[in-house]
C-alpha positions as CSV (number, residue, x, y, z in Angstrom):
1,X,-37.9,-4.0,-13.9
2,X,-38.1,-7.8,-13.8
3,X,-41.6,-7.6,-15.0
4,X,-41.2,-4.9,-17.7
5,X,-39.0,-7.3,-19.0
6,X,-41.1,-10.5,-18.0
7,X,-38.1,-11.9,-16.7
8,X,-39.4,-14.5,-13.0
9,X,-37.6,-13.6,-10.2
10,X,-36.4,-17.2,-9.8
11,X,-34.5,-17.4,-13.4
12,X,-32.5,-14.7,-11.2
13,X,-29.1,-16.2,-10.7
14,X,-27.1,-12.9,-9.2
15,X,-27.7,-9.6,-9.5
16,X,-24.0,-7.8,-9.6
17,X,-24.2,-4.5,-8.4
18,X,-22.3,-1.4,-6.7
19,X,-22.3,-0.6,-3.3
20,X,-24.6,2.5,-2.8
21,X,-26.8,2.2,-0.4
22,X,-29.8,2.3,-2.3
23,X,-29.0,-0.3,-4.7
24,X,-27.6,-2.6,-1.6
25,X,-31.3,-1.6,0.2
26,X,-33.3,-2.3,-3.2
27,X,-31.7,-6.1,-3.5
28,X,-33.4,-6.4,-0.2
29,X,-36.6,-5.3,-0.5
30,X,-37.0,-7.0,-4.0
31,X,-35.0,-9.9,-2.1
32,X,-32.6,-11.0,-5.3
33,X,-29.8,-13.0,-4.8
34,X,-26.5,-10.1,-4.9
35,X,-23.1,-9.3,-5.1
36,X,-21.0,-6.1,-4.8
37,X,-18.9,-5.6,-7.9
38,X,-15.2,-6.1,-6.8
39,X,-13.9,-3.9,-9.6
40,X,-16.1,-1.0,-8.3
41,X,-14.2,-1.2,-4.8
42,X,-10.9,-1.8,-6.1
43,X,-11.8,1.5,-8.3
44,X,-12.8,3.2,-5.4
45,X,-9.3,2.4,-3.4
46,X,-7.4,3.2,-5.8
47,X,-8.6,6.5,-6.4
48,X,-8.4,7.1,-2.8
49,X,-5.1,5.9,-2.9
50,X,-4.0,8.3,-5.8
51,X,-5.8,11.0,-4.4
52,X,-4.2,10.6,-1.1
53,X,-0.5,11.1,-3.0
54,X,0.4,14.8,-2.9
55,X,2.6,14.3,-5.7
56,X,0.6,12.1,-7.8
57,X,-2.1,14.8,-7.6
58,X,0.2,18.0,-8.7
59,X,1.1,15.6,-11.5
60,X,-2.8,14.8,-12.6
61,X,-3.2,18.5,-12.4
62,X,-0.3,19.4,-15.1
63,X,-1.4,16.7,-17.1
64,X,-5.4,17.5,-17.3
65,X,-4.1,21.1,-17.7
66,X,-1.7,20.2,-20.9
67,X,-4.8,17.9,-22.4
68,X,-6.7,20.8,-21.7
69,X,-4.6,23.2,-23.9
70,X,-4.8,20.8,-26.7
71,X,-8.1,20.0,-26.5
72,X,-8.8,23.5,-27.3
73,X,-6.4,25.0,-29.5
74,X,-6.4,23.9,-33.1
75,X,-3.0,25.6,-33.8
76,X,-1.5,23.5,-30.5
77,X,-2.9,20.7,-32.0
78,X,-1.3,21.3,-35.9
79,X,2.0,21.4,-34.3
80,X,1.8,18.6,-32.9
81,X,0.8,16.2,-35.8
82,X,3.6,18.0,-37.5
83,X,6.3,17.5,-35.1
84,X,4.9,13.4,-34.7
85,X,5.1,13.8,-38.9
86,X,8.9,14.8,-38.4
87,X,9.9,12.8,-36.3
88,X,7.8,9.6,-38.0
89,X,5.2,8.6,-35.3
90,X,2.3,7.7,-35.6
91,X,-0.1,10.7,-35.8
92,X,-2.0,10.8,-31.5
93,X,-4.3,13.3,-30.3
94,X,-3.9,14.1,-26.8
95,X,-6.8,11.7,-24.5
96,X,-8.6,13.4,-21.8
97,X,-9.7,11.9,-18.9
98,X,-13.0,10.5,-17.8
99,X,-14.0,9.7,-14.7
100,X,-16.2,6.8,-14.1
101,X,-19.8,7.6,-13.3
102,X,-19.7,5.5,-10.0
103,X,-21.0,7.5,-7.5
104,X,-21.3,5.1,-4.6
105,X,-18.7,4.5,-1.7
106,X,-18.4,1.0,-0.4
C-alpha cells in the first residue's frame, strides 16, 4: 500500500491499528513501527462488560425492538411527531443502533 501511494517506509512514524491478528502479523512482516488503538480495546471491554449484564441485555433488547417498530411503521412514526408537536418538542426520529465494524478481539 506504501508504494501504491509512494509513500518510503521511513516517513512512517506509527501505524495505529486494531488488534486482529492479521493486522498485528502484517506490521511485522512489513516491519512498521505500531500501536494497538486504545479506543478499540476499551470498545471491546465495554461491550463485554454490557453484554455480560443480564439486565442491561433484556433492556437493549426492548429498546432495539421499540426502534424496530418505528423504523418500520409510518403511522407509528406520524404519531409520534404529533404527540412531540403537542407537547412542543423538538420533532426526533427514533436512532437505531450500529454496531461498529471491529471485528478483532485483543
Amino acid at each position: 500500500m506504501l508504494e501504491d501511494w509512494k509513500i518510503s517506509k521511513d516517513r512512517v512514524t506509527l501505524v495505529l491499528r486494531d488488534s486482529g491478528a492479521n493486522i498485528v502479523k502484517g506490521m511485522r512482516l512489513a516491519e512498521l513501527p505500531d500501536l494497538s488503538c486504545t479506543a478499540h480495546t476499551l470498545q471491546l471491554v465495554v461491550n463485554d462488560g454490557l453484554a455480560s449484564q443480564r439486565a442491561v441485555t433484556d433492556v437493549i433488547a426492548i429498546l432495539k425492538k421499540c426502534a424496530t417498530h418505528f423504523h418500520h411503521s409510518i403511522l407509528a412514526k406520524q404519531r409520534l411527531r404529533d404527540i412531540q408537536r403537542e407537547l412542543g418538542l423538538p420533532e426526533h426520529n427514533i436512532i437505531q443502533a450500529v454496531p461498529t465494524r471491529w471485528n478483532s478481539h485483543p
